[in-house]
C-alpha positions in Angstrom: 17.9 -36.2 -42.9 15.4 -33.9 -40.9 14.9 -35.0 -37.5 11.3 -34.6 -37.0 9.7 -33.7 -33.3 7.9 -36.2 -31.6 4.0 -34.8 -31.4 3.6 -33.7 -27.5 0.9 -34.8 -25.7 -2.7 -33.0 -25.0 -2.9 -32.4 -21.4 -5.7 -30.3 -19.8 -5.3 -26.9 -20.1 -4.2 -25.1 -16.9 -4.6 -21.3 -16.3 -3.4 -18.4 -14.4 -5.4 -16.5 -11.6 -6.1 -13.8 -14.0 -7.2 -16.8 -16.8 -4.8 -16.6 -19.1 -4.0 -20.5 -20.6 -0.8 -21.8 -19.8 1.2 -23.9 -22.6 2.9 -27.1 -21.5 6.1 -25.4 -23.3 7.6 -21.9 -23.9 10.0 -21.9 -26.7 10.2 -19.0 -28.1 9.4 -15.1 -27.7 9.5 -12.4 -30.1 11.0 -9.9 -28.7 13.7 -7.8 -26.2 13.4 -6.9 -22.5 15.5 -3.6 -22.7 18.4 -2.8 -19.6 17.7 -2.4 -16.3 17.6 1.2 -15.6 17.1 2.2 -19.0 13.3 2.9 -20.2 10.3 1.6 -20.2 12.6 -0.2 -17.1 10.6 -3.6 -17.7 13.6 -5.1 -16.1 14.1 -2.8 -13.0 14.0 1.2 -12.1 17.9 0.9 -11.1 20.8 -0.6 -13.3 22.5 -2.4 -10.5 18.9 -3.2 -8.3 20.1 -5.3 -5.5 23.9 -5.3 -6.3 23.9 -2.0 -5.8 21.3 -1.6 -2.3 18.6 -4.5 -0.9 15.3 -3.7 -0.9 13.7 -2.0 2.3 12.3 -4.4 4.6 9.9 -2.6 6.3 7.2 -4.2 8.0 4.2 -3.3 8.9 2.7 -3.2 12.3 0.5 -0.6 15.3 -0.5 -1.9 18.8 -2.6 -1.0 21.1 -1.1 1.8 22.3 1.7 4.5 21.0 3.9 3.3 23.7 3.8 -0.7 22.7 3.9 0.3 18.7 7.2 2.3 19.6 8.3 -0.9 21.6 7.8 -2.9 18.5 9.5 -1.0 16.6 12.6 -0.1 18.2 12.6 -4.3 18.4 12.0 -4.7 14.7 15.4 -2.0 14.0 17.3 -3.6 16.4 16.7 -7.2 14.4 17.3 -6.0 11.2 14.7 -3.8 9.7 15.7 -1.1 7.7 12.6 1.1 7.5 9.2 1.6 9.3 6.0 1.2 8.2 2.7 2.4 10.4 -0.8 0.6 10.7 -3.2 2.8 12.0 -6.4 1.7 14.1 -10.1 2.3 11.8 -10.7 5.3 13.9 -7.4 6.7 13.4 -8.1 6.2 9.5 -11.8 7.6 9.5 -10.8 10.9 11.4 -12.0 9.7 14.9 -10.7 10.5 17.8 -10.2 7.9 20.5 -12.9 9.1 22.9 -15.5 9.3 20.4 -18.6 7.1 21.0 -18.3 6.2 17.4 -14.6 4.3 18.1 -15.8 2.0 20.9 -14.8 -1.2 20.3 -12.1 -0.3 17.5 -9.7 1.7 19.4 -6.1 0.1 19.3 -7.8 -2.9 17.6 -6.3 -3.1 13.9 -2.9 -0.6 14.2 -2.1 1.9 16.7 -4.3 5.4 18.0 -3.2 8.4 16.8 -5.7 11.5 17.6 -3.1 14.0 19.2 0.1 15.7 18.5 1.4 13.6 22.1 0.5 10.1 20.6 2.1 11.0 17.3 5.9 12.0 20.1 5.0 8.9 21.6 5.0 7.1 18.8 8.3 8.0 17.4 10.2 8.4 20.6 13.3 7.5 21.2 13.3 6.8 17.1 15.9 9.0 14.9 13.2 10.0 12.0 16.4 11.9 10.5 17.9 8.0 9.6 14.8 6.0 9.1 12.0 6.2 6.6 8.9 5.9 7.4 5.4 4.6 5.7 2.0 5.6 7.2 -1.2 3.7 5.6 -3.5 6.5 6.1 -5.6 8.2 3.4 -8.4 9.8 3.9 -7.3 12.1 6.9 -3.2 11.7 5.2 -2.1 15.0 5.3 -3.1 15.3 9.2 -0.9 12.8 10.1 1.9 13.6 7.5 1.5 17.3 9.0 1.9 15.7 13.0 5.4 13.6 11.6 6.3 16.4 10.5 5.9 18.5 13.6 7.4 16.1 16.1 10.7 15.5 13.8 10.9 19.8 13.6 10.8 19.2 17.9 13.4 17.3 17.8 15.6 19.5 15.4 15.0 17.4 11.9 15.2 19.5 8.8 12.0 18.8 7.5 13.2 19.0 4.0 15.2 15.4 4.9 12.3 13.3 6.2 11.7 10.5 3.9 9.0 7.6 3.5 5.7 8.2 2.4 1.9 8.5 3.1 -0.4 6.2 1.1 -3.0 9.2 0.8 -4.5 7.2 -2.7 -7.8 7.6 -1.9 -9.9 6.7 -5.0 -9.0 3.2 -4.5 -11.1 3.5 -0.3 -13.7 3.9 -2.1 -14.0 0.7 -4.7 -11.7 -1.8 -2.3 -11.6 -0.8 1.1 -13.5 1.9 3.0 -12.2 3.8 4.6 -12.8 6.7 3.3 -14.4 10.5 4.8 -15.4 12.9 2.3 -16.7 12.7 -1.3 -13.9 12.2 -4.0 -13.7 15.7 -5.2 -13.0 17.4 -2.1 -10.8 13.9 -1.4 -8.8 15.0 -4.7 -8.1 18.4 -3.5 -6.6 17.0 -0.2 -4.4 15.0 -1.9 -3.3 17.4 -4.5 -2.7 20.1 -1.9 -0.7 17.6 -0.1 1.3 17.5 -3.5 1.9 21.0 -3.7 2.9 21.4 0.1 5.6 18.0 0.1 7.2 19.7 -3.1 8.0 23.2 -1.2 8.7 21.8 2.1 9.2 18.2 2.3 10.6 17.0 -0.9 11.6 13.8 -0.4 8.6 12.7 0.6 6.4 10.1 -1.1 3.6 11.9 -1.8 1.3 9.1 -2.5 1.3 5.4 -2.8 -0.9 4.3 -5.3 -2.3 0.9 -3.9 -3.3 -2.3 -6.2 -2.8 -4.0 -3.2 -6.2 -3.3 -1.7 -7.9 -4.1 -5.3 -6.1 -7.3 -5.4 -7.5 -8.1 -2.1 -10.6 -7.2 -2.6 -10.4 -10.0 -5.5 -9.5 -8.2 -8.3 -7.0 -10.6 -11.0 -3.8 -9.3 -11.3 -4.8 -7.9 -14.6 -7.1 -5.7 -12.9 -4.7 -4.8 -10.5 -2.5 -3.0 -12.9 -4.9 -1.7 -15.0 -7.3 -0.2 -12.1 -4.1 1.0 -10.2 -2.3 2.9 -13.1 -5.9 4.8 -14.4 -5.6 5.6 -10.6 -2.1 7.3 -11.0 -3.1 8.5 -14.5 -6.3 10.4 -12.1 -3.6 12.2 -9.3 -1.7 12.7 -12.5 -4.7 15.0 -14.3 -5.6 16.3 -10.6 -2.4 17.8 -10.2 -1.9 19.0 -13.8 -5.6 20.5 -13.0 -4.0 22.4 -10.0 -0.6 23.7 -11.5 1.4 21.3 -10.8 3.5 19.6 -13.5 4.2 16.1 -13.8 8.1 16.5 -13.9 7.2 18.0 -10.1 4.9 15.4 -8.9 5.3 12.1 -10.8 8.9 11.5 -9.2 7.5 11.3 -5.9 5.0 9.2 -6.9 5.2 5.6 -5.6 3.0 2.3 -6.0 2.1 -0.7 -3.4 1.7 -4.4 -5.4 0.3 -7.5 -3.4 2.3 -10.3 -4.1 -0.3 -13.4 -4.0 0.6 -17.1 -4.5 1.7 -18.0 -8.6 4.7 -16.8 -8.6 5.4 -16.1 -12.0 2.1 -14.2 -13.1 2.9 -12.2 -10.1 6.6 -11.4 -11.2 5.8 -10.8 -14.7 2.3 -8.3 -13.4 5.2 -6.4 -11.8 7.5 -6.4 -15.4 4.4 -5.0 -17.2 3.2 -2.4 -14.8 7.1 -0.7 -15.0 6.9 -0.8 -18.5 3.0 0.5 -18.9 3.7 3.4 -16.6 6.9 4.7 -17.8 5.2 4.6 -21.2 2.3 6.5 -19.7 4.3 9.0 -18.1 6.3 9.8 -21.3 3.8 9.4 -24.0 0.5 10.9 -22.5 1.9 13.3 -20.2 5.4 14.4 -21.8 7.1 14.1 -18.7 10.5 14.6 -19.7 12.3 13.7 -16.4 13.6 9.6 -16.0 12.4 9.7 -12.5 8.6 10.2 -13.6 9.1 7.3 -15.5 10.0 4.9 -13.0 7.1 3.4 -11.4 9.1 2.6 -7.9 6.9 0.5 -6.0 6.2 -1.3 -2.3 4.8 -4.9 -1.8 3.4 -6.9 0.5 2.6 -10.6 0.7 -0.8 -11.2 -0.1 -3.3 -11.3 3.5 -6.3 -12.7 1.8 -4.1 -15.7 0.8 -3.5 -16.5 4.7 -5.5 -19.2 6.3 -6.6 -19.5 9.7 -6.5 -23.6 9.5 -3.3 -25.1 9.4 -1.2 -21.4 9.8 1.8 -22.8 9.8 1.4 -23.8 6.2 1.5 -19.6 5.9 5.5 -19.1 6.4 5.6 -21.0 3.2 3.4 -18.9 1.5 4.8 -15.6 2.8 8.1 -17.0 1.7 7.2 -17.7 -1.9 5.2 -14.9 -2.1 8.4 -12.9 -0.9 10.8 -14.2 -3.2 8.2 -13.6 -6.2 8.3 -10.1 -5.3 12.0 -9.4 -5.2 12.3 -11.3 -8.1 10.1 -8.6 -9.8 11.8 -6.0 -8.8 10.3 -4.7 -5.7 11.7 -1.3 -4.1 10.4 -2.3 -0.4 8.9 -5.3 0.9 6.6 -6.4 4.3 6.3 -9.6 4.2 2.7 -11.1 6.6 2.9 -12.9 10.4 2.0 -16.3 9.5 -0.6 -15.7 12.7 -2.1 -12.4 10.2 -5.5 -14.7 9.6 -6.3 -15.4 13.1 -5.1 -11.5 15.0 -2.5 -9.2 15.0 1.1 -10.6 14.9 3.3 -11.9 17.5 6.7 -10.7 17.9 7.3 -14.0 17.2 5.9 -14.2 14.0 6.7 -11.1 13.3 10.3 -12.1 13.6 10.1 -14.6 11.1 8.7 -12.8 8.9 11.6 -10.1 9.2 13.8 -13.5 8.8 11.7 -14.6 5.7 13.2 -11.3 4.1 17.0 -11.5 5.3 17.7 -15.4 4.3 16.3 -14.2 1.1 18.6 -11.4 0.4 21.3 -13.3 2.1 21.5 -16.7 1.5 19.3 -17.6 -1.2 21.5 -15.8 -4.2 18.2 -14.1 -6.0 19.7 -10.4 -5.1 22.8 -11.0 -6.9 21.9 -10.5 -10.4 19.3 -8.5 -11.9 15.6 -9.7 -13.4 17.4 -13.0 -13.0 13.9 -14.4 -15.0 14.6 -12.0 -17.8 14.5 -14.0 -21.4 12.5 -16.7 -19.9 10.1 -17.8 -22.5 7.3 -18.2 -20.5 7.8 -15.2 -18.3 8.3 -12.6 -20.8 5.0 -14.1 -22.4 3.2 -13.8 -20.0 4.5 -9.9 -19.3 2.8 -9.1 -22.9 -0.5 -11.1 -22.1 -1.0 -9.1 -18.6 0.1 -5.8 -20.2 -2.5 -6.8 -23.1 -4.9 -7.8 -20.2 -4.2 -4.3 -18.0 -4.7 -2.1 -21.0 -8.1 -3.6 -21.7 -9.3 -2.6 -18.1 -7.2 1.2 -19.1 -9.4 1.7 -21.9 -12.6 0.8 -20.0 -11.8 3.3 -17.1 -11.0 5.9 -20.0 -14.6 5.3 -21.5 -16.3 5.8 -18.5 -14.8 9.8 -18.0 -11.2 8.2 -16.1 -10.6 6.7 -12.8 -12.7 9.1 -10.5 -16.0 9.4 -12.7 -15.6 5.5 -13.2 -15.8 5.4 -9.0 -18.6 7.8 -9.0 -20.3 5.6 -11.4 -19.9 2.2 -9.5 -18.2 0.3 -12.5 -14.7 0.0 -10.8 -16.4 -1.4 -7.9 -18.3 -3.9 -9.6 -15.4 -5.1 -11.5 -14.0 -5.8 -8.5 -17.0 -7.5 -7.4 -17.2 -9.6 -10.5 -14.0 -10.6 -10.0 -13.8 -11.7 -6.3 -17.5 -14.2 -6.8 -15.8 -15.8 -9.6 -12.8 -16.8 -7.6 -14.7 -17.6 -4.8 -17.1 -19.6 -7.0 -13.9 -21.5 -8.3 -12.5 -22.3 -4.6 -15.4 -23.3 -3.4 -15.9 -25.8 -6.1 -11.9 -27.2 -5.6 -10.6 -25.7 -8.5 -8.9 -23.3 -6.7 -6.8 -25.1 -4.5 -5.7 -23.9 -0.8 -3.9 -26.6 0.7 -5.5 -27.0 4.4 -8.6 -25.7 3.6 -10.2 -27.1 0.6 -7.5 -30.2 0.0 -5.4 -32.0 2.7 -7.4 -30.1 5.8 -7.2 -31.5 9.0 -10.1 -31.8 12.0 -11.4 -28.8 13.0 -8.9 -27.4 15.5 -6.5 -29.6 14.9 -3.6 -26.7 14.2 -5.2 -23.7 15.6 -4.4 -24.3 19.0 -0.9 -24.5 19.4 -0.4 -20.7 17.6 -0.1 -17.9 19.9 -2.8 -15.0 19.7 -1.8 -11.4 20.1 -4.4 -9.6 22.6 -5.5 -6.6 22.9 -4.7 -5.0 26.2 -7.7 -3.2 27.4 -6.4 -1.4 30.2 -4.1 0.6 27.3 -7.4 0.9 25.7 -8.9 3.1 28.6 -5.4 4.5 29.2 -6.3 6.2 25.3 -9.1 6.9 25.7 -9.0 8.9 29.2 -5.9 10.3 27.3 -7.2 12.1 24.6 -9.7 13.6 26.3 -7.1 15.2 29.2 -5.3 16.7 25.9 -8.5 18.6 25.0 -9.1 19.7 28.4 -5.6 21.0 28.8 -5.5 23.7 26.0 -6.1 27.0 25.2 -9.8 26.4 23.8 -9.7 30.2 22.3 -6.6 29.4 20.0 -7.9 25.8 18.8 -11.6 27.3 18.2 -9.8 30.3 15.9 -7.4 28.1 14.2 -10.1 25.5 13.4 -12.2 28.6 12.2 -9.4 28.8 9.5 -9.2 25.5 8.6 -13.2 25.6 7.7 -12.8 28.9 5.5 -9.6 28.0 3.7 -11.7 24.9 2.7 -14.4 27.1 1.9 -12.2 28.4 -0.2 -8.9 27.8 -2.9 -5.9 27.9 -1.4 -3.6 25.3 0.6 -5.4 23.2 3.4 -2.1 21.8 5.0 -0.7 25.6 6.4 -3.9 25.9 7.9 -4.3 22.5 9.2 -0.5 22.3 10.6 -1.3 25.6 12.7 -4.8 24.0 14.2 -2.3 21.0 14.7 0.4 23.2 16.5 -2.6 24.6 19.2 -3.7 21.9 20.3 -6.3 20.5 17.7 -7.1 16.6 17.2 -7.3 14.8 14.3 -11.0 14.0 15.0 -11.7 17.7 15.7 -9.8 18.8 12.5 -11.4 15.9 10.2 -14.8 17.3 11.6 -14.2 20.7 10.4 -14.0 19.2 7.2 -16.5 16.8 7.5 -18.9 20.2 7.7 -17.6 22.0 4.7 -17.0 18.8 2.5 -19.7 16.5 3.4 -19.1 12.9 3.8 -19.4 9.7 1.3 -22.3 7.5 1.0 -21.8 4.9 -1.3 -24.9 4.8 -3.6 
């Protein structure tokens, strides 16, 4: 006798944040994962993952001032971390020196100043940059402050050629997501394919580049539309650098990626599943990269800052947790994980702390780091791998038909995708189908929870101290060597060959980063978005 099934029940559909319909039950999936470490590495870029070495917790922070950045983080080593990772104030990341007019009100405010060669020894003093990698979020003026790193470790006797970490220098996605961007995306290109080209002869393990969904995610792109408008991004550098000599076997293994981890967990492990196994399939199949390492799409993550919420902050260490443990769960290579205070100012060392803690009782009490893609086989998460990879290709295809990633900028489409993207969600949280507990469900008086959460300030007297700062540097140089070597910086761009050489020389006399980003500024022209 056939025992038949009871007939389940219809319950309302419910849906992912990219809009893909979830079934009440997974029970069954056609197909095979693959081994870790083995391509198209849907499972993980390393056989062993976190049996073999953690993740790097590296989180992210820039004060005020040089000297309280450094403070914060010698503390951050001392408590655990195992790698830095530098936020930059806006004028740092437009090419604007401290004392500019155009800065007031924005030094120190978002990350740390960094106009001269001294902030940049200030920064990292005291700091072994032999031992510890670093991350810089900078792009538009990258190789300036790659070039400065670089300089201060050779002071201190550091064979260049061992530096590790990475600059994010992606900056096609500044100029659909975030901003901050200087010069046109042409010239932009050639920056960061000269960066390539120097990082391969003299600093070569470097990360050349991070390519960032994270900003397109929080701009409110789905997390289809991360993947898909992140890898035609790589798939751009990739054709940039192939257009400049270099091959993809030389550049695509220093290559690295940066994923925002936002709140449902599994859509956000299985986006991480497919975007290993798109790129590795990109890398081999449409640029015959024959090397493993161009393959593996190695990536950074960070909890997701547009999911924080001033009201009821507290309510954000669960969040950052979750949002955490999605990421390692999908593999992540390195991981910041937010302040719960991120919504309301920069963090306190307090929060800060916990969030370093958020990290360590994961890979140390929780078990999730002891096996690896411990969600590998689950019905449900390997479908929902096919439906974003489905969902990521669709966006690919569109950003091929408009000419590939940068004419699809030029064009405005990969902005208003974004666009699109970010009203409908809002549209859906305003009307409570979005739910964010505190806000639009279970909020409490206005007030209620702010004022018992800390503020970091802004110390205004390290402000001035900046600003009077940078301008003694310019006053204390040899004006005739700066003016000759900036005069080379403006013909090599002029011209074809490598801007960094150039650039690290007007560094080495005395140049700023404003004065050098102005140089190029003249030659390149700057972006206006039409």
């Amino acid at each position: 006798m056939t025992e038949t099934r009871p007939a389940r029940p219809t319950l309302p559909p419910l849906t992912t944040d990219s809009g893909y319909e979830i079934e009440p039950v997974y029970d069954h999936w056609d197909g095979h994962p693959g081994q870790p470490g083995e391509y198209p590495f849907t499972r993980g870029v390393y056989p062993t993952m976190y049996r073999g070495r953690r993740w790097t917790m590296r989180q992210y922070a820039g004060f005020t001032s040089a000297e309280e950045s450094n403070q914060r983080y010698r503390l951050l080593l001392e408590r655990g971390q195992t790698g830095l990772s530098v936020a930059f104030d806006l004028p740092t990341q437009l090419g604007i020196d401290s004392d500019d007019p155009r800065a007031f009100g924005e030094v120190g405010r978002v990350g740390v100043p960094v106009s001269t060669l001294d902030d940049m020894r200030r920064l990292f003093d005291g700091i072994d940059q032999a031992t510890v990698t670093t991350s810089m979020t900078i792009n538009a003026p990258a190789s300036v402050l790659l070039l400065m790193y670089q300089l201060v470790a050779e002071e201190h006797g550091v064979d260049p050629r061992k530096l590790g970490g990475t600059i994010q220098n992606d900056i096609l996605k500044e100029y659909s997501a975030r901003g901050t961007y200087i010069y046109p995306p042409r010239p932009s290109m050639r920056l960061v394919t000269d960066t390539f080209a120097y990082c391969a002869e003299h600093l070569p393990n470097w990360n050349t580049i991070s390519v960032s969904g994270y900003h397109i995610r929080e701009a409110g792109a789905t997390a289809a539309q991360e993947i898909g408008l992140t890898l035609a991004n790589g798939i751009a550098y990739l054709r940039a650098a192939e257009a400049a000599g270099l091959s993809v076997d030389q550049v695509a293994p220093r290559m690295s990626f940066f994923f925002a981890i936002h709140n449902n967990l599994f859509e956000e492990v299985a986006k991480l599943r497919a975007a290993r196994r798109m790129w590795a399939r990109i890398v081999r199949d449409e640029f015959g990269a024959t090397d493993p390492r161009s393959m593996m799409l190695r990536f950074h993550s960070q909890t997701g800052g547009v999911t924080l919420t001033a009201q009821q902050p507290l309510n954000n260490i669960v969040r950052v947790a979750y949002q955490s443990l999605a990421a390692v769960l999908g593999g992540t290579q390195s991981l910041h994980a937010n302040g719960y205070d991120e919504a309301l100012a920069l963090p306190t060392e307090q929060a800060a702390t916990i969030a370093l803690r958020t990290q360590q009782i994961l890979a140390e009490e929780t078990g999730v780091a002891d096996t690896v893609d411990p969600l590998a086989g689950s019905y449900f998460v390997e479908s929902l791998t096919d439906a974003l990879e489905a969902g990521a290709q669709g966006w690919l295809d569109q950003i091929a038909e408009q000419g590939g990633a940068v004419a699809a900028t030029e064009h405005g489409f990969t902005q208003n995708a974004i666009g699109d993207s970010a009203y409908r969600k809002e549209l859906r949280r305003e009307q409570g189908e979005d739910v964010i507990v505190g806000v639009n469900r279970y909020a409490s008086a206005a007030g209620a929870d702010e004022a018992a959460v800390p503020i970091q300030r802004i110390d205004q007297d390290a402000v001035a101290r900046q600003v009077a700062r940078t301008t003694e540097y310019k006053h204390g140089r040899d004006e005739a060597a700066v003016t000759t070597a900036l005069a080379s910086v403006d013909s090599v761009a002029r011209g074809t060959d490598n801007l960094l050489p150039p650039i690290k020389q007007a560094l080495r006399s005395g140049a700023t980063l404003g004065q050098i980003c102005d140089t190029l500024r003249r030659v390149f022209g700057e972006y206006r978005p039409s």
